[in-house]
C-alpha positions in Angstrom: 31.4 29.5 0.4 32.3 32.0 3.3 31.9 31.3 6.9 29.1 34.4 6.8 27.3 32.2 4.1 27.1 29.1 5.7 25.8 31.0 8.9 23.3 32.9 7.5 22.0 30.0 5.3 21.7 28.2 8.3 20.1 31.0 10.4 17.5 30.9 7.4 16.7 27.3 7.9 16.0 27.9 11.9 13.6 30.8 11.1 11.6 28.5 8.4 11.3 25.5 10.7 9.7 27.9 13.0 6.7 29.2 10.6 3.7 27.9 10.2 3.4 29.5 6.0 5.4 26.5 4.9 3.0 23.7 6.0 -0.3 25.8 5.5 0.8 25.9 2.3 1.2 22.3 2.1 -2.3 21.7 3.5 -3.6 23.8 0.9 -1.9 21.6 -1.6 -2.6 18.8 -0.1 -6.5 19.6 0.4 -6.7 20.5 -3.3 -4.9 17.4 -4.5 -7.7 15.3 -2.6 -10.5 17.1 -3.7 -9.9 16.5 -7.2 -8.1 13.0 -6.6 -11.7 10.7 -8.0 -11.5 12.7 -11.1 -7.9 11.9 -12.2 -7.1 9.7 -14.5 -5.8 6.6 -13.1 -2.1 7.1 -14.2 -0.9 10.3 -15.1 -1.3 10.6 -19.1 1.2 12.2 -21.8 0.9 15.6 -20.3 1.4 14.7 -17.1 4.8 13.4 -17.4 5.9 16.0 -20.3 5.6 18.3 -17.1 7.8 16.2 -14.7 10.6 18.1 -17.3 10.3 21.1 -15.6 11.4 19.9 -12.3 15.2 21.1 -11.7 17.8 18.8 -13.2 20.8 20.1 -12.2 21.5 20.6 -8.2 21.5 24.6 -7.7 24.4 26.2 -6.3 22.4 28.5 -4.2 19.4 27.8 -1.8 15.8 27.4 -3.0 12.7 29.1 -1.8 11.1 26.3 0.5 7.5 28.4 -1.0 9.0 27.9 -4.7 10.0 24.3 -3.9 6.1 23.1 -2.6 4.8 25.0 -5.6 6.6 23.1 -8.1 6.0 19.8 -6.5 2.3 20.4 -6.7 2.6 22.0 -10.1 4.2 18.9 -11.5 4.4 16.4 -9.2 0.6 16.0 -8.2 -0.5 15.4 -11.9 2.2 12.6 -12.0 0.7 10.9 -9.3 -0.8 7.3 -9.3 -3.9 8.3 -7.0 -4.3 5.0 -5.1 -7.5 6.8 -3.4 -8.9 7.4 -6.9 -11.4 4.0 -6.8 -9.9 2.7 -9.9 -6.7 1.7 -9.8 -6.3 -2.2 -9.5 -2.5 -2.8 -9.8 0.6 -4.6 -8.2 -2.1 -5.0 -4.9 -1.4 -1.2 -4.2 -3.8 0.2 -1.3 -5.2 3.4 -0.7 -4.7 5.8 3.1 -7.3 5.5 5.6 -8.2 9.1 6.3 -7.3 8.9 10.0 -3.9 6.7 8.9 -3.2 9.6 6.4 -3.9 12.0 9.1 -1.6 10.7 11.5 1.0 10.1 9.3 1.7 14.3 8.4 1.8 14.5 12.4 4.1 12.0 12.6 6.3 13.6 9.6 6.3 16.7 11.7 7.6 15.0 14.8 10.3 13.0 12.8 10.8 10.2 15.4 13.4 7.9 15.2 11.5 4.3 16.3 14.8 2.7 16.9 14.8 2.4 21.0 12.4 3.6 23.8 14.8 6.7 24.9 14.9 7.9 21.6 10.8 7.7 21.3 8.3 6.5 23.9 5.7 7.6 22.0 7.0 5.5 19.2 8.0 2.4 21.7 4.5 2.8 23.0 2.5 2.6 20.3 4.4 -0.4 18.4 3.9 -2.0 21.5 0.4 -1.8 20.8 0.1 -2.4 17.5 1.8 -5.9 18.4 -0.8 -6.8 20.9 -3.8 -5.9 18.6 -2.6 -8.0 15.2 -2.0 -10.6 17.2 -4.9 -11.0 18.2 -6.8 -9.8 15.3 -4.9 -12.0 13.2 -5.0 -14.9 15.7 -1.5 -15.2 15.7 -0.2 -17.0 18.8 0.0 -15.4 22.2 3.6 -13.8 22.5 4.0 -13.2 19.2 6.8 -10.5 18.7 6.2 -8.3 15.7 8.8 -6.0 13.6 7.6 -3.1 11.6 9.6 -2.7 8.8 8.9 -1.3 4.8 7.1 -4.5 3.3 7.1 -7.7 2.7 9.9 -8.0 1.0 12.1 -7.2 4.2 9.5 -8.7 6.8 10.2 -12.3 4.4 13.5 -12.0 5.0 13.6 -11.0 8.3 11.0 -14.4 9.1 13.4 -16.6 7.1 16.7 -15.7 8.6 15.0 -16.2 12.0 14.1 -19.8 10.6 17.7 -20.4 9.3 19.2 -19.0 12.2 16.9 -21.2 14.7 17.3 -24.6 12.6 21.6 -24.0 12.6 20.9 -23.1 16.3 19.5 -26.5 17.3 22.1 -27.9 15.0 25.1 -26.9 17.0 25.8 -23.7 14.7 25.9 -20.3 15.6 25.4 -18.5 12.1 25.5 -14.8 13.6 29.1 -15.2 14.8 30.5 -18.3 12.4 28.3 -17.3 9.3 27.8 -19.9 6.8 30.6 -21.2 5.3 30.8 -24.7 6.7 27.7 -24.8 8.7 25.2 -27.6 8.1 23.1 -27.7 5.4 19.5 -26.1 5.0 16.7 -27.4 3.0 14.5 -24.7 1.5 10.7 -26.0 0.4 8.5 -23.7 -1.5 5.7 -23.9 -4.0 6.0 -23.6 -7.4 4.7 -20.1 -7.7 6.2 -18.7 -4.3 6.5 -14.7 -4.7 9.7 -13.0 -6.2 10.3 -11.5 -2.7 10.6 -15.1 -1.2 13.7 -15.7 -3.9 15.1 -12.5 -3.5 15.2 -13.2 0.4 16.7 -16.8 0.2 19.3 -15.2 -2.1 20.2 -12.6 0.2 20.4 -14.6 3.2 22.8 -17.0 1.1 20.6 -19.9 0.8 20.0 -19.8 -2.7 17.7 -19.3 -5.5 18.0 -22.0 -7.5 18.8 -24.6 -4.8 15.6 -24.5 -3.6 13.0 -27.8 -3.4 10.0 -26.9 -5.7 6.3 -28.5 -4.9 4.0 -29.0 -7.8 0.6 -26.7 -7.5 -2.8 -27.0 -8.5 -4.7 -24.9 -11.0 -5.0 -22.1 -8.8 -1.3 -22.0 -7.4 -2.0 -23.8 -4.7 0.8 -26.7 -3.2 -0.4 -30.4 -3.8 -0.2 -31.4 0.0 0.3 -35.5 -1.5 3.5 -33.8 -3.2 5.2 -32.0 -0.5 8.1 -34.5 0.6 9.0 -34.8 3.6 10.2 -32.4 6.3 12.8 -32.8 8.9 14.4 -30.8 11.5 16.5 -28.8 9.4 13.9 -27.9 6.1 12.4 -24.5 5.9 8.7 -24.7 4.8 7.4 -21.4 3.2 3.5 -21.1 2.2 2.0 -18.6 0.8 -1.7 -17.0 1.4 -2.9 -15.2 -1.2 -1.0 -15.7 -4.6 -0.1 -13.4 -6.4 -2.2 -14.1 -9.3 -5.3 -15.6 -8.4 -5.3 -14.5 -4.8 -5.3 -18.4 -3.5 -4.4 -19.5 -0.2 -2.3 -22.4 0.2 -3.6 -25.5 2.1 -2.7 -25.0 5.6 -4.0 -27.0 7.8 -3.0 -30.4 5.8 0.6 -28.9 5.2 1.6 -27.9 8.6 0.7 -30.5 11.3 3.6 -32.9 9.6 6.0 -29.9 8.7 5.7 -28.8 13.0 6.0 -32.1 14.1 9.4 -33.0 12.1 11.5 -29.8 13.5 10.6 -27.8 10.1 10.5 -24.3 10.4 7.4 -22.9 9.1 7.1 -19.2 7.2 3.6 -18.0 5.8 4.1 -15.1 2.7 0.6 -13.0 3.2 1.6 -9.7 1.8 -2.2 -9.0 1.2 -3.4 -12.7 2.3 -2.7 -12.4 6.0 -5.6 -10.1 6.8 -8.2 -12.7 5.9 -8.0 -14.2 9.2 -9.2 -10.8 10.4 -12.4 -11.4 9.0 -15.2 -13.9 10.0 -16.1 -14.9 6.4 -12.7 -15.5 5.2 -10.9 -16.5 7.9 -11.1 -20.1 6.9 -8.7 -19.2 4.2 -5.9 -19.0 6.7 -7.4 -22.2 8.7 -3.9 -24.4 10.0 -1.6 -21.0 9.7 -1.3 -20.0 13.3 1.1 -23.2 13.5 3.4 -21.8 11.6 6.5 -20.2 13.5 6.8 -16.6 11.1 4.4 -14.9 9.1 5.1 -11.9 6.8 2.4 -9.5 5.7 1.9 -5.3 4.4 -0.4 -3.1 6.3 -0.1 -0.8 3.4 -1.9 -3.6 0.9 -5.2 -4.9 2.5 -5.4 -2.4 5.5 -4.8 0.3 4.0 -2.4 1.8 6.0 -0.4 4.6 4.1 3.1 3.6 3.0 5.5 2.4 3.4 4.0 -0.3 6.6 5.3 -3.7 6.5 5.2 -6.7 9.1 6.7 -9.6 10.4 5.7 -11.9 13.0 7.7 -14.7 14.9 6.1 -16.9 17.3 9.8 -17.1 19.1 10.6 -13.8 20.1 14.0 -14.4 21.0 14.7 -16.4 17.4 13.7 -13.0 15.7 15.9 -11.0 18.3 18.5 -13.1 17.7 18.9 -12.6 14.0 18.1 -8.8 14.6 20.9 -8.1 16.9 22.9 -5.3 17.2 25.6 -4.6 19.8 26.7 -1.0 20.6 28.2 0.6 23.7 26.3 3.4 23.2 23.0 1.7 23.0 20.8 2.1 25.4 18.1 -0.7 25.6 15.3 -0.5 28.3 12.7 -2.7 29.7 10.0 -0.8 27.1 10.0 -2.3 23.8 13.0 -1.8 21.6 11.6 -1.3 17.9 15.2 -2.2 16.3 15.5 -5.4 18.1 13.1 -6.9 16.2 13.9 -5.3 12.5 17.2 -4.9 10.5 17.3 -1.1 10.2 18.1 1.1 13.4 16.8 4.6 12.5 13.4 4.3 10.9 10.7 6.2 10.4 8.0 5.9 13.4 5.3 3.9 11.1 3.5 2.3 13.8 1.9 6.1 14.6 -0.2 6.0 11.2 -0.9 1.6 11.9 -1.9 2.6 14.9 -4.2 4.9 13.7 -5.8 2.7 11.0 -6.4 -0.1 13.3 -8.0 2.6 15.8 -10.3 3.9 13.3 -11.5 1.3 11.9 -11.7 -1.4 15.1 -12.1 -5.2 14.9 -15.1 -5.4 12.8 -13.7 -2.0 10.9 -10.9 -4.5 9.6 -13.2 -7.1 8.9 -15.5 -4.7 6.8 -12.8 -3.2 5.2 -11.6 -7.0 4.2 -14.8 -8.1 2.8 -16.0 -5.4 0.9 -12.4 -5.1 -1.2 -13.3 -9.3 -1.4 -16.8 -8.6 -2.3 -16.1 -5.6 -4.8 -13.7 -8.0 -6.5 -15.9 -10.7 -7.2 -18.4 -8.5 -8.9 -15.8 -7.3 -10.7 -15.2 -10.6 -11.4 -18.9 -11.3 -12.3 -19.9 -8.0 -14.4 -16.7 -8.5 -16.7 -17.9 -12.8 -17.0 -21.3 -11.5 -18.3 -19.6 -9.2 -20.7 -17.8 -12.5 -22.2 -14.5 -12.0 -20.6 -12.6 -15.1 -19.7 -12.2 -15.4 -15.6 -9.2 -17.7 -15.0 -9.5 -18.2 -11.2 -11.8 -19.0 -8.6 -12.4 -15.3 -6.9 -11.8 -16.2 -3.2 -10.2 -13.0 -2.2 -9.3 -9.7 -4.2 -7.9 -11.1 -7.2 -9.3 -11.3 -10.9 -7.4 -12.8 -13.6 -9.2 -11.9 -16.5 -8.5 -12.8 -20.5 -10.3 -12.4 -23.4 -10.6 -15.0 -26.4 -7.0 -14.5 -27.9 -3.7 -13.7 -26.3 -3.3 -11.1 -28.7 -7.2 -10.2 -28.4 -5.8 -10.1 -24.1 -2.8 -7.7 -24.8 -4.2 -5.3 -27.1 -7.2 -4.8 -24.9 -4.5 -4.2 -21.6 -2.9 -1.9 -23.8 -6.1 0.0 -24.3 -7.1 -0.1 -21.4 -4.5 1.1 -19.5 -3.9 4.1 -21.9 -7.5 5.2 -21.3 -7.0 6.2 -17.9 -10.4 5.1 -16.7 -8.8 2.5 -14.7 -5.5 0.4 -14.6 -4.6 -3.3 -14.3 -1.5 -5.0 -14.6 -0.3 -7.9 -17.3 0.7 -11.6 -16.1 1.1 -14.8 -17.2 -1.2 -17.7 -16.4 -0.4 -21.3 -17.5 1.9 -19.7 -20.4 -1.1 -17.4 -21.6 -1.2 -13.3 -21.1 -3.7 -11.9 -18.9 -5.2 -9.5 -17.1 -4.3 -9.5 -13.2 -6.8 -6.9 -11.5 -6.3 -6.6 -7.2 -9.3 -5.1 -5.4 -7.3 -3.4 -2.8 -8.4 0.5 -2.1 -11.0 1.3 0.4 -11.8 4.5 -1.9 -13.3 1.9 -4.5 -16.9 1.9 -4.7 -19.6 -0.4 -6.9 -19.6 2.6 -9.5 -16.2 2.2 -9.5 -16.5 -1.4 -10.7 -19.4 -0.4 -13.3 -17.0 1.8 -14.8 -14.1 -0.4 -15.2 -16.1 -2.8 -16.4 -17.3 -0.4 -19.4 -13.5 0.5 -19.9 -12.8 -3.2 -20.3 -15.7 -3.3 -23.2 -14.3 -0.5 -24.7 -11.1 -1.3 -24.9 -11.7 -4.3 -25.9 -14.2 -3.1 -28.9 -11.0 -0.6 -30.0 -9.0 -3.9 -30.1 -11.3 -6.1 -32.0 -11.5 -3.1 -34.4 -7.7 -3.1 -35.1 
């Protein structure tokens, strides 16, 4: 390419970031693909993904028309969609966008902040700095609780658990940041026997192992046995869980912790979706015992509904989370404001406290706790309607989860099958106590009671088709 190219393809690019066409023409796209969003199917079908084919395979030599480019992402990209704001899609625990969250979240696209420091944002600085002081309160974390905003819970866990393995070498003499950890002193690792994947995938990254883990025994609903949890020490970390993954259960706190905080333990809570019951007055008895914990990991884009991708942790020791954060650079330049990448592994980010901060704005303390009970509330009807219509409901229903089966495994399967090829709503497949089922997560705002009615119907027909071979 000649020098003349690359200057006028570049002198092109300047005069498109000026005009306003490209993004009306998003809007347009955009306010189309929302208006019709409730009347998708809830995964794209057959035709759907045979147009995903059309999409360019091979990387042009020559620029594209940015006009030409929107156009073929809407053409065939917004029929492949999953639309989590459709009401009816109840898998993996995926939420829907607030409207004000979603809102917020194209501004903050246009002004492409890098959250990293204060001089390279203040807006950004400024307004994690408030989304810390309101979830720790509305979560009743404990005062001076720092908080990193990072992609999910998957990072969040493993940024809570290497400031727990950092802290416990700490007070044993070792610093792992500088010495690593060949050598150092060992680290116990306690967890349930039905801890999340992301919990194993984080003690495997942070080189304390997968398999060398101490495993509790649980009750029927995945909850740990406190009588079986051995004993702690200063030098074990503890991680809990609230909300499993299957039947939505919380474990025990307040007869876990008490012991684990008195021996030295340190003590990390997986809520992913689980968390935000302590936002909420009728639920918040779930998380009863957790604020003693020292780290807590949890998804704004899950139960809140914040768009994605909007994760969390929290460490009661600010400076244990800094410390296994830190990043040294001589051309750094830290302030006095808050610092987002001192408390998260990534230094440029995305600003996704702008659309948190939004969601928590619009909706307000008792916003959140709305928004928490009626997803709790729509999933125990759920629950309810699909018992009355001889389904088998394997948990007790205390927050948005539904494991459901029907009277066979193979009676269980052929009915997901079905029902997930109808499009009239989706669910995911598990395994409970060796048997398949049916794991359904209440987690959308957009979903409604007539939503629920209609799944439930699904779930009769599908089953029907099944039963008929």
């Amino acid at each position: 390419m000649c020098c003349m190219d690359t200057h006028s393809i570049l002198r092109n690019l300047r005069r498109q970031a000026s005009e306003m066409r490209l993004l009306e023409q998003a809007r347009g796209y955009a306010a189309e693909y929302i208006a019709g969003m409730r009347s998708m199917p809830a995964v794209p079908d057959a035709r759907a993904l045979r147009g995903l084919e059309s999409l360019p395979r091979a990387l042009p030599e020559a620029p594209t028309d940015p006009s030409r480019i929107l156009e073929m992402l809407h053409r065939y990209g917004s029929p492949a969609t999953v639309p989590y704001n459709g009401g009816r899609y109840f898998g993996f625990v995926n939420g829907g966008a607030l409207p004000a969250a979603l809102a917020a979240r194209w501004l903050a696209d246009v002004w492409d902040q890098n959250a990293a420091m204060h001089v390279m944002s203040p807006v950004a600085s400024a307004l994690e700095a408030a989304c810390e002081e309101w979830l720790v309160s509305l979560l009743g974390l404990p005062p001076g609780t720092a908080a990193g905003f990072v992609g999910g819970t998957s990072i969040a866990t493993l940024c809570g658990l290497a400031a727990g393995r950092d802290e416990l070498l700490r007070r044993a003499g070792w610093d792992c940041g500088s010495r690593g950890l060949p050598g150092a002193p060992e680290i116990r690792v306690v967890i349930g026997e039905q801890a999340h994947a992301s919990v194993y995938k984080a003690l495997g990254l942070l080189g304390l192992g997968r398999d060398r883990v101490e495993r509790v025994p649980v009750d029927g609903q995945g909850r740990i046995i406190p009588s079986r949890l051995p004993r702690m020490d200063g030098r074990t970390l503890l991680i809990l869980q609230a909300g499993n993954v299957n039947t939505g259960a919380f474990d025990p706190f307040a007869s876990l912790l008490p012991a684990a905080r008195e021996a030295g333990a340190w003590i990390h809570v997986d809520g992913a979706f689980g968390l935000w019951a302590a936002a909420s007055p009728l639920h918040q008895h779930l998380m009863e015992g957790a604020e003693l914990a020292d780290s807590w990991s949890a998804d704004a884009h899950k139960t809140l509904n914040a768009p994605y991708d909007n994760g969390l942790v929290f460490c009661r020791s600010r400076e244990a989370l800094a410390a296994a954060m830190r990043a040294a650079g001589a051309y750094f330049v830290f302030s006095t404001e808050r610092d987002g990448m001192m408390y998260a592994p990534d230094m440029s980010r995305r600003a996704r406290a702008v659309d948190l901060w939004a969601a928590l704005l619009s909706l307000g303390r008792s916003g959140v706790a709305a928004l928490v009970e009626e997803l709790c509330s729509l999933a125990g009807l759920f629950g309810r309607r699909l018992a009355a219509e001889g389904f088998s409901i394997q948990n007790d229903v205390v927050f948005n989860q539904v494991l459901v089966t029907c009277a066979t495994p193979d009676l269980t399967k052929a009915t997901l099958a079905l029902l997930q090829g109808s499009g009239e709503c989706w669910c995911g497949a598990t395994t409970w106590n060796n048997v398949p089922a049916i794991r359904i997560s209440v987690c959308s705002f957009a979903t409604t009671e007539e939503d629920i009615e209609r799944s439930v119907r699904a779930f009769v027909t599908a089953r029907e088709k099944a039963l008929r071979g």
